[in-house]
C-alpha positions as CSV (number, residue, x, y, z in Angstrom):
1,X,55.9,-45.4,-92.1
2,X,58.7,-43.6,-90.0
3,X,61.5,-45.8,-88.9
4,X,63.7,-44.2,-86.8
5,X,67.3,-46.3,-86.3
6,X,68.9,-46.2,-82.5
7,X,72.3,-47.8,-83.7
8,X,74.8,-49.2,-80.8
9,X,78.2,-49.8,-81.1
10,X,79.2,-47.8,-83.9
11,X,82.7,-48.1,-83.5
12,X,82.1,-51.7,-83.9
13,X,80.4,-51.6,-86.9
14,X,82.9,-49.3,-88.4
15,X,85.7,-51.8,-87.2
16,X,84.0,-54.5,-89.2
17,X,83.1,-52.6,-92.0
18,X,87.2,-51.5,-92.2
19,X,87.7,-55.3,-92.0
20,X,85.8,-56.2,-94.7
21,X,87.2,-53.4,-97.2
22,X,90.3,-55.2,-96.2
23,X,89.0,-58.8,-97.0
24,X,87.6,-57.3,-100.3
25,X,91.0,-55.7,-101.4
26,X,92.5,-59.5,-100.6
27,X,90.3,-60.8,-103.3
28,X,88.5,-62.9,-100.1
29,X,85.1,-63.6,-99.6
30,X,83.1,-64.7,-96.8
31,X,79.6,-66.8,-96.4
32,X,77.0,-66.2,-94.2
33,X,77.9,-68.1,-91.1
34,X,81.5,-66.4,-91.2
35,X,79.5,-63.1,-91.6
36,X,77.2,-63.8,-88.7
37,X,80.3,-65.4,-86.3
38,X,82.0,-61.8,-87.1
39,X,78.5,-59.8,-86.0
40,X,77.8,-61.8,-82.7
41,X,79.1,-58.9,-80.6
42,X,77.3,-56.1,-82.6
43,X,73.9,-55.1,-81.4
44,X,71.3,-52.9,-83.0
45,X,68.0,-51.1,-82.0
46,X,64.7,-49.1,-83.9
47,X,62.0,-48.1,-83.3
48,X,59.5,-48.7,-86.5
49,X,56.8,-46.5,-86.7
50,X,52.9,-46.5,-88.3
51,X,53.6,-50.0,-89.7
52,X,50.6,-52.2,-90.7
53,X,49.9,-55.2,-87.8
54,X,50.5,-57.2,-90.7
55,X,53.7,-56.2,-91.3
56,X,54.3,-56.3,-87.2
57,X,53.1,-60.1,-87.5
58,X,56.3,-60.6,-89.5
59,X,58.6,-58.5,-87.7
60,X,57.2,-60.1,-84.2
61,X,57.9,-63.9,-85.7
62,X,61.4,-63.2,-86.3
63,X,62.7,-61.4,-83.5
64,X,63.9,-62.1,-79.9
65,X,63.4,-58.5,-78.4
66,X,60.8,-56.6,-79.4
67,X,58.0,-54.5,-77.5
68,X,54.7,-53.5,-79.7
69,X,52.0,-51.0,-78.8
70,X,48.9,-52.7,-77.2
71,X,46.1,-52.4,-78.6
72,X,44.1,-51.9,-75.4
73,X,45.7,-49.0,-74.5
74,X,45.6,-47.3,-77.4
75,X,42.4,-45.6,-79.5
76,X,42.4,-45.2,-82.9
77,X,41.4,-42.4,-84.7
78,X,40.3,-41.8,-88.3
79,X,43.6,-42.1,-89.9
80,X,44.5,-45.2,-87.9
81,X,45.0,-47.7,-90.6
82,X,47.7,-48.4,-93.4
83,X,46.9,-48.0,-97.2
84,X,48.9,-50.2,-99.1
85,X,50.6,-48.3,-102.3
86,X,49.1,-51.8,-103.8
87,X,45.5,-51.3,-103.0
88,X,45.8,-47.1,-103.2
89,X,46.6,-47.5,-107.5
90,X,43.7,-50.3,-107.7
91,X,40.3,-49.7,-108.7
92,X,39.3,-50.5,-104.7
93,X,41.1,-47.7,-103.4
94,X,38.2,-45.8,-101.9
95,X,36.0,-48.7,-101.5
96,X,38.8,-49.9,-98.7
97,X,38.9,-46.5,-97.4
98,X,35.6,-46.2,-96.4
99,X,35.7,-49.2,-94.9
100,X,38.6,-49.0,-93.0
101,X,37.0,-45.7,-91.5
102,X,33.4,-47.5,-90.6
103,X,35.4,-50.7,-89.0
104,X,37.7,-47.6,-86.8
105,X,34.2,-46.0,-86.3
106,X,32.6,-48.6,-85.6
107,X,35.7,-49.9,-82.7
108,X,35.4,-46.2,-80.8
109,X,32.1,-46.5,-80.2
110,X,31.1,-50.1,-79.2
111,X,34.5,-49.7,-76.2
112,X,33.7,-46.9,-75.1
113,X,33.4,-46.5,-71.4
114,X,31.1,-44.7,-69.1
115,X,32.0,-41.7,-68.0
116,X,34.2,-41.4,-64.9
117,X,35.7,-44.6,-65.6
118,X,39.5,-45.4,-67.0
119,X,42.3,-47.8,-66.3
120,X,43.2,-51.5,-67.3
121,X,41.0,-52.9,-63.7
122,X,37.8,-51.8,-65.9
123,X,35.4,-54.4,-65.8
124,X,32.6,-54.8,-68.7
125,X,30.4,-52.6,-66.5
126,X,32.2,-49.7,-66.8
127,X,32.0,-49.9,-70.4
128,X,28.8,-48.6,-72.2
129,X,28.1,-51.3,-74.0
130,X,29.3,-54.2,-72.0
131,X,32.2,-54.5,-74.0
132,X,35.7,-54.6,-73.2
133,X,38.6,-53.1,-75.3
134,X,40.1,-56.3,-75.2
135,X,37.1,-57.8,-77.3
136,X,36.1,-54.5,-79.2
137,X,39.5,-55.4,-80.9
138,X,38.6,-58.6,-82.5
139,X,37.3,-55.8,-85.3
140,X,40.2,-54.1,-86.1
141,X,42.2,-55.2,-89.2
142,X,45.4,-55.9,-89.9
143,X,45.6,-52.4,-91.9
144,X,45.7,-51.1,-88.7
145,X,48.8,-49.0,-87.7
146,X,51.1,-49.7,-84.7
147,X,54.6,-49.1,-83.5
148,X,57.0,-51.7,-82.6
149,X,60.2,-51.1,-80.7
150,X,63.0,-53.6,-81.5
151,X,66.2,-55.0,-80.9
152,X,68.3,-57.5,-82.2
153,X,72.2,-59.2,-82.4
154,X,73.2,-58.0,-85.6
155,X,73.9,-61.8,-86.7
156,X,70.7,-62.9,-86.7
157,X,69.7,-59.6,-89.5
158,X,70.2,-62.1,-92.5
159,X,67.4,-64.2,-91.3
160,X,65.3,-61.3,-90.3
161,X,65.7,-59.7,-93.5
162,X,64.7,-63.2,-95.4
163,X,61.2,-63.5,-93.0
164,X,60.4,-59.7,-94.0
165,X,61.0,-60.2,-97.9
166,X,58.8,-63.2,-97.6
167,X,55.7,-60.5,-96.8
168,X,56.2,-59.4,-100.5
169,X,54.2,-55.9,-99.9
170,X,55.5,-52.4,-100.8
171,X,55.3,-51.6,-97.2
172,X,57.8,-54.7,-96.5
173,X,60.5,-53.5,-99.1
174,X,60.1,-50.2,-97.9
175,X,60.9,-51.2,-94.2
176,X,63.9,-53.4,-95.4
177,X,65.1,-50.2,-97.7
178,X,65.0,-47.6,-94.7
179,X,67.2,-50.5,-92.4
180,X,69.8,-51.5,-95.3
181,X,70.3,-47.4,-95.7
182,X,71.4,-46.7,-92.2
183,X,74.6,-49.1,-92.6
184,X,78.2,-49.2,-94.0
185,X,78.7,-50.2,-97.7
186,X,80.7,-53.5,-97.1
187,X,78.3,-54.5,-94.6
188,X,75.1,-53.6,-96.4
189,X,76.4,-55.8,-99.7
190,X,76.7,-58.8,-97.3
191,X,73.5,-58.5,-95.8
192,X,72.0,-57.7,-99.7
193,X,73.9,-60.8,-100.9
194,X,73.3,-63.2,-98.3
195,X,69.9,-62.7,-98.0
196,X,68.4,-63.6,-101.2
197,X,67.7,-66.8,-100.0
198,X,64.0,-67.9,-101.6
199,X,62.0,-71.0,-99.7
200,X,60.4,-73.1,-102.2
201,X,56.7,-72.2,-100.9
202,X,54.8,-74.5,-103.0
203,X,56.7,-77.4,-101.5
204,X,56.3,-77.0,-97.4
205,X,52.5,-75.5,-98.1
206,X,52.5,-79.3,-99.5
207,X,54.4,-80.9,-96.6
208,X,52.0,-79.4,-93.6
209,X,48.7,-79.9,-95.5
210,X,48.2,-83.1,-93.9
211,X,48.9,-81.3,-90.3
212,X,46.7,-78.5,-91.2
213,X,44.1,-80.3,-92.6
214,X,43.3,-82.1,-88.3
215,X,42.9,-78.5,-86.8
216,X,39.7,-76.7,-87.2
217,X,37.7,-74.3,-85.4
218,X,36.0,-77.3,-83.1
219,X,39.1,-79.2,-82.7
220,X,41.4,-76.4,-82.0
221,X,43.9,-78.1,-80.2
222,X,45.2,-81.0,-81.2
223,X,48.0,-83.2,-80.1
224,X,50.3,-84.2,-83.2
225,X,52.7,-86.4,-82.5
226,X,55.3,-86.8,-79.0
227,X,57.5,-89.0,-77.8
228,X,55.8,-92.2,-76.2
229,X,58.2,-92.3,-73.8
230,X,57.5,-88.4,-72.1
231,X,59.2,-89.8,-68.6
232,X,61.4,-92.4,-69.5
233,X,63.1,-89.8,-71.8
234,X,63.5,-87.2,-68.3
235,X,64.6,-89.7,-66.1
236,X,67.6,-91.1,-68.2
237,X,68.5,-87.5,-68.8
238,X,68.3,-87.1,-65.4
239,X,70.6,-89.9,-64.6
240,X,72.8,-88.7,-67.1
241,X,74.0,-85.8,-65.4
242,X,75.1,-88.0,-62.0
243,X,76.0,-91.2,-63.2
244,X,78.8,-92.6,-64.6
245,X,76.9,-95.2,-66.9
246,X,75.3,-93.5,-70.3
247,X,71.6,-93.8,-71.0
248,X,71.6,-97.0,-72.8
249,X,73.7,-98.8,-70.1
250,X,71.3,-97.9,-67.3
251,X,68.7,-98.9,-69.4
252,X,70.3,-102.3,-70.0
253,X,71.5,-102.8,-66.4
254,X,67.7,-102.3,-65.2
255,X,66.5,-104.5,-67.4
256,X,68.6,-107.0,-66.4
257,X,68.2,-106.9,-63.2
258,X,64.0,-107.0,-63.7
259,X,63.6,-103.4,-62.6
260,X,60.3,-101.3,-64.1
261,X,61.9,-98.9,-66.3
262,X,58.6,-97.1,-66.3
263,X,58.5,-96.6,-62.5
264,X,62.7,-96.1,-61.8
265,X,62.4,-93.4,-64.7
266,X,59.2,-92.0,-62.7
267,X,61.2,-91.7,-59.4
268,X,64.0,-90.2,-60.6
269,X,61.7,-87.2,-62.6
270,X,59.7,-86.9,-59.1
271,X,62.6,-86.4,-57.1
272,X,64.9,-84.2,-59.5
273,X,61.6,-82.0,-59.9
274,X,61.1,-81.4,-56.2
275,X,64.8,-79.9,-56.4
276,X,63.5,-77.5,-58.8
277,X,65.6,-78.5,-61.6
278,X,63.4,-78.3,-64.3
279,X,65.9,-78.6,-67.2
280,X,65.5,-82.3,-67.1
281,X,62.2,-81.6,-68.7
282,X,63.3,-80.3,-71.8
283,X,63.4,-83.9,-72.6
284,X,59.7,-84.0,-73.1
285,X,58.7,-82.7,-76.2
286,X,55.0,-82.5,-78.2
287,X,53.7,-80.9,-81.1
288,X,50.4,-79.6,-80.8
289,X,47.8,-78.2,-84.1
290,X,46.3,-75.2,-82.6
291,X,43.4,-72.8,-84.4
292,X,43.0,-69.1,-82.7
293,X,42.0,-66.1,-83.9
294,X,44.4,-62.9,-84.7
295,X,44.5,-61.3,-81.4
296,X,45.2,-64.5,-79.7
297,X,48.1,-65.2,-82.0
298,X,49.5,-61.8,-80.9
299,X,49.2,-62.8,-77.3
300,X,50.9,-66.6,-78.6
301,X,53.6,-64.7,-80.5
302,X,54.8,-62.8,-77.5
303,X,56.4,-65.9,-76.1
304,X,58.8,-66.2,-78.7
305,X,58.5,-70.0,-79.4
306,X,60.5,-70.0,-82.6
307,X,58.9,-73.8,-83.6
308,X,56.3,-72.4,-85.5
309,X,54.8,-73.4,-88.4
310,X,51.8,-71.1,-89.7
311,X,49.3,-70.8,-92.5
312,X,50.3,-67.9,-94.9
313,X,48.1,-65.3,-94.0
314,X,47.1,-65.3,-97.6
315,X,46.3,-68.9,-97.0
316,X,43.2,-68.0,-94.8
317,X,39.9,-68.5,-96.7
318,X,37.6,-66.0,-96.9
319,X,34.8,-68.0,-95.9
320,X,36.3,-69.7,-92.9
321,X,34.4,-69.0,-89.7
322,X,35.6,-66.4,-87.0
323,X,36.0,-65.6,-83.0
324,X,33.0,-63.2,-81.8
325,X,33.7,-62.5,-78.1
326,X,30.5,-63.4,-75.6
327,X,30.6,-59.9,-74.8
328,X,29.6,-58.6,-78.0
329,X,27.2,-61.8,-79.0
330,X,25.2,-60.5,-75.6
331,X,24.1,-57.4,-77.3
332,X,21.7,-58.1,-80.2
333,X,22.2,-54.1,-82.0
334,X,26.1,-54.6,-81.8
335,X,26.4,-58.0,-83.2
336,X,24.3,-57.4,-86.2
337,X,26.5,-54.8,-87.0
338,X,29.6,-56.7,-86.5
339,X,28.4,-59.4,-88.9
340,X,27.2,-56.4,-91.4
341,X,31.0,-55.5,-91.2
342,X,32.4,-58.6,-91.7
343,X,30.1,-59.6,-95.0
344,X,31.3,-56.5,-96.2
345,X,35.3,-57.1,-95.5
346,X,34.5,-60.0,-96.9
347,X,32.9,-59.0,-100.3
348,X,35.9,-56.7,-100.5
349,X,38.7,-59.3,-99.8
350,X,37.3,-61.3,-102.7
351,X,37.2,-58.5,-105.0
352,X,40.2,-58.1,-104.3
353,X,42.0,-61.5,-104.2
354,X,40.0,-62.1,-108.0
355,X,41.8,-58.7,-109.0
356,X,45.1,-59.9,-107.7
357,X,45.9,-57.3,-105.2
358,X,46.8,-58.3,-101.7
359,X,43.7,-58.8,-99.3
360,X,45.4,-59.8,-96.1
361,X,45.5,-55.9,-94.9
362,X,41.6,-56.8,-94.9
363,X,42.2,-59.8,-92.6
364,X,40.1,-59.2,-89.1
365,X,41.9,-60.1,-85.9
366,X,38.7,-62.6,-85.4
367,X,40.0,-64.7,-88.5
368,X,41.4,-68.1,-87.4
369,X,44.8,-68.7,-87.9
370,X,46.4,-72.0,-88.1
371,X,49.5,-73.1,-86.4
372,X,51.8,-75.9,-85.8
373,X,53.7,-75.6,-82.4
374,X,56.8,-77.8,-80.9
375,X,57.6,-76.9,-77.6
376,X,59.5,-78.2,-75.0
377,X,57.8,-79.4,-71.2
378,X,59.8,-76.7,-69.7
379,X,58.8,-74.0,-71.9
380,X,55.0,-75.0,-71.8
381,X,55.1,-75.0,-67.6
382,X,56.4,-72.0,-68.0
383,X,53.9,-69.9,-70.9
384,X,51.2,-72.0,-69.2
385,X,51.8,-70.0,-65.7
386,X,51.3,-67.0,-67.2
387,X,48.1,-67.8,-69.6
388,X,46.1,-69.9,-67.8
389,X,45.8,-67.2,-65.2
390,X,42.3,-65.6,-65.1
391,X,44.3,-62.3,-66.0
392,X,45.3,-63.6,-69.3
393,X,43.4,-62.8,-72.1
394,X,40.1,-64.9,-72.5
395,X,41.1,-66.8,-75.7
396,X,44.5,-67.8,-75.2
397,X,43.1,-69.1,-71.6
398,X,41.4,-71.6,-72.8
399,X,43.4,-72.4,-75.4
400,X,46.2,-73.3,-72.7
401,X,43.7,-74.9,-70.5
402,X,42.7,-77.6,-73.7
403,X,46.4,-78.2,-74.2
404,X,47.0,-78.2,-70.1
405,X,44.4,-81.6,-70.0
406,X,45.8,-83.0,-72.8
407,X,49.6,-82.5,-71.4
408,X,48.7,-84.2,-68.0
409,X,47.0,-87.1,-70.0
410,X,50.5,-87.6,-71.1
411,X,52.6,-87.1,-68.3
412,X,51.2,-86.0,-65.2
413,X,54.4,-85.8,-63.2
414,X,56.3,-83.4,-66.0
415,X,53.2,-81.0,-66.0
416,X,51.9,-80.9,-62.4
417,X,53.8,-77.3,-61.9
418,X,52.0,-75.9,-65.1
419,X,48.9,-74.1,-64.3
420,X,48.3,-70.4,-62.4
421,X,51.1,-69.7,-60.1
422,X,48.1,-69.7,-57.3
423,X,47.5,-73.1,-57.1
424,X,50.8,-73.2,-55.8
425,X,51.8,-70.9,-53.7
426,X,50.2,-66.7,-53.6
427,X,49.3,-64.9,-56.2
428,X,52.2,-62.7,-58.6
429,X,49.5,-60.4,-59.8
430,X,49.6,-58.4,-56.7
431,X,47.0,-55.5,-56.9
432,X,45.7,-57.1,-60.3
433,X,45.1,-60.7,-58.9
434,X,41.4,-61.6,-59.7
435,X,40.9,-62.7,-56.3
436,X,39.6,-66.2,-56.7
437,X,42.5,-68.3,-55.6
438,X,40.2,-71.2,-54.0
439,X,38.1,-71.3,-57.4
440,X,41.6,-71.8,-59.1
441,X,42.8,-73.9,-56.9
442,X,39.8,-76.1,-56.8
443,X,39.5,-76.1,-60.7
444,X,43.5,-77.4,-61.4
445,X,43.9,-79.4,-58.3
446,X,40.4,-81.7,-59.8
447,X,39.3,-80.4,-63.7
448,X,42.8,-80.5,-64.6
449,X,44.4,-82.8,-63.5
């Protein structure tokens, strides 16, 4: 792994680091939050290179501002994959070797396009096996190596160093090492210090079971809990903001007066909404179970929705069923020897979780993931714009589309804007657009809704 540090604000960091020599010689000492309020104007950027998708998994779940390779733009040679120091002194070493190289082999050949043909508008036909990059992918493990570009507000490094420790791999230490070297002394004792936090594991892997245990691969979406009162909630925030009554005295003044608080809390969401301020919506919160392969929980990752709860990823049993795209189920020769590969990941994983080295670098980006997800109306209108369009990739689509019905069950007037940004008004996607606005319009003006 290379990790190459692009520091800003150096004079800034020096200033602190001055401060704190100060502090020290005055026999003061600081927590954490007086640390972070002291770093909010401090910013930092890296680029970390050749790190395991693992690794990026954690690094992606804890930042803000980060931009990571794609894996449809990139091909990956014979050296494309990350060998733990862990698994290189075991017994498996060359055992995972080999079958890091046959996965990478296989990968290269089954997306590889006919000749004269390039670009992200490729359709399955202008690959030679029917298959697109995009679902060649669902192969590749989470040995495999990527680049990540990042940056952060230095007072949210505490956390991320506490999320990256939780990994527990030499690679993660390693990573955390090559950041902690690249800073003053007084600063890199606080970040040491304050960071040694430990979260008692055993206990909230016993609080979610119950969650965990309603998502599976059939029932992949699954509405948790909500408030029962989605509109009533957005229409006293609403009123709120312009009257001079609080929440509970509007409420009592309707009731005495006999009014439907169900239908005055409706009006007031319908009209604040058709002036296009959608804040009132935060008000409107659900939690949903959701169960989705590797490389949709990439695409779900991007969004940033810090309410995340997931399975460890050493919490994914070996035996659990997996994602195989339609596009490689069509061809017969390919799937057999996609299912060859995964008996024999499989085989190895085990020999290696019974040996008690780490198998999650063996983890397939068609495992399924568990997560549990609170969002916010506004926030879901918004991801839902982007990943229910026909561009998005397949998985996540109709993922968002489950969620999208069950949404509108709830509370059609919150989530009527949610849905591709077509059925609105004309498509963003400009040269990409699908071109099958009517279908789409058809489909969430009648299916949906």
């Amino acid at each position: 792994m290379e990790l190459e540090l692009f520091e800003t604000n150096f004079v800034q960091i020096d200033e602190l680091e001055n401060y704190l020599i100060n502090l020290e010689k005055e026999h003061k000492k600081i927590n954490e939050e007086t640390f972070c309020e002291l770093t909010k104007n401090i910013n930092i950027s890296f680029s970390i290179e050749n790190c395991s998708r693992l690794l990026s998994h954690h690094i992606c779940e804890s930042l803000d501002s980060y931009t990571q390779q794609s894996q449809r733009y990139v091909k990956m040679g014979k050296d494309a994959f990350i060998l733990p120091k862990e698994i290189e002194e075991s017994e498996f070493n060359e055992e995972y070797i080999n079958l890091n190289e046959e996965i990478f082999e296989f990968y290269n050949k089954i997306s590889e396009m006919k000749e004269g043909f390039s670009g992200r508008k490729a359709t399955e036909n202008d690959y030679k096996y029917g298959i697109k990059i995009e679902d060649a992918r669902y192969i590749l493990p989470l040995s495999t190596k990527t680049n990540i570009f990042v940056t952060l507000n230095f007072s949210k490094i505490i956390n991320f160093f506490i999320k990256i420790k939780r990994m527990q791999t030499n690679e993660s230490e390693e990573l955390l090492e090559k950041i902690i070297s690249k800073f003053p002394n007084q600063i890199k004792q606080q970040i040491l210090n304050k960071s040694e936090c430990k979260l008692q594991e055993k206990i909230i892997e016993n609080y979610y079971k119950t969650q965990f245990e309603k998502i599976n691969d059939v029932e992949n979406c699954v509405l948790l809990n909500n408030f029962n009162d989605l509109i009533e909630r957005t229409g006293l925030g609403a009123l709120t903001s312009t009257n001079a009554l609080g929440a509970s005295e509007i409420k009592k003044d309707w009731i005495k007066n006999n009014f439907d608080i169900i239908e005055k809390t409706k009006s007031v969401t319908e009209r604040v909404l058709g002036y296009n301020h959608t804040s009132i919506i935060e008000h409107a919160r659900t939690t949903f179970g959701l169960m989705m392969s590797l490389t949709c929980y990439h695409q779900f990752e991007r969004h940033r929705l810090s309410n995340n709860v997931r399975e460890e990823f050493n919490k994914i049993e070996i035996n659990r069923n997996i994602i195989i795209p339609e596009s490689i189920k069509r061809n017969k020769e390919i799937l057999e020897e996609f299912k060859k590969i995964i008996d024999k990941v499989k085989i190895l994983r085990k020999k290696l979780e019974a040996n008690g080295n780490k198998q999650e670098y063996l983890l397939l980006n068609c495992d399924l993931i568990k997560i549990i997800n609170s969002t916010n109306a506004r926030i879901d209108n918004e991801v839902m714009k982007e990943r229910t369009c026909n561009n998005a990739q397949w998985e996540i689509r109709q993922l968002y589309e489950k969620k999208l019905i069950s949404l509108k069950k709830l509370a059609q007037i919150i989530y009527d804007q949610a849905g591709p940004p077509c059925t609105k008004g004309p498509c963003p996607e400009g040269k990409l657009t699908c071109g099958r606005i009517i279908e789409m319009r058809e489909k969430y003006n009648s299916k949906l809704n």
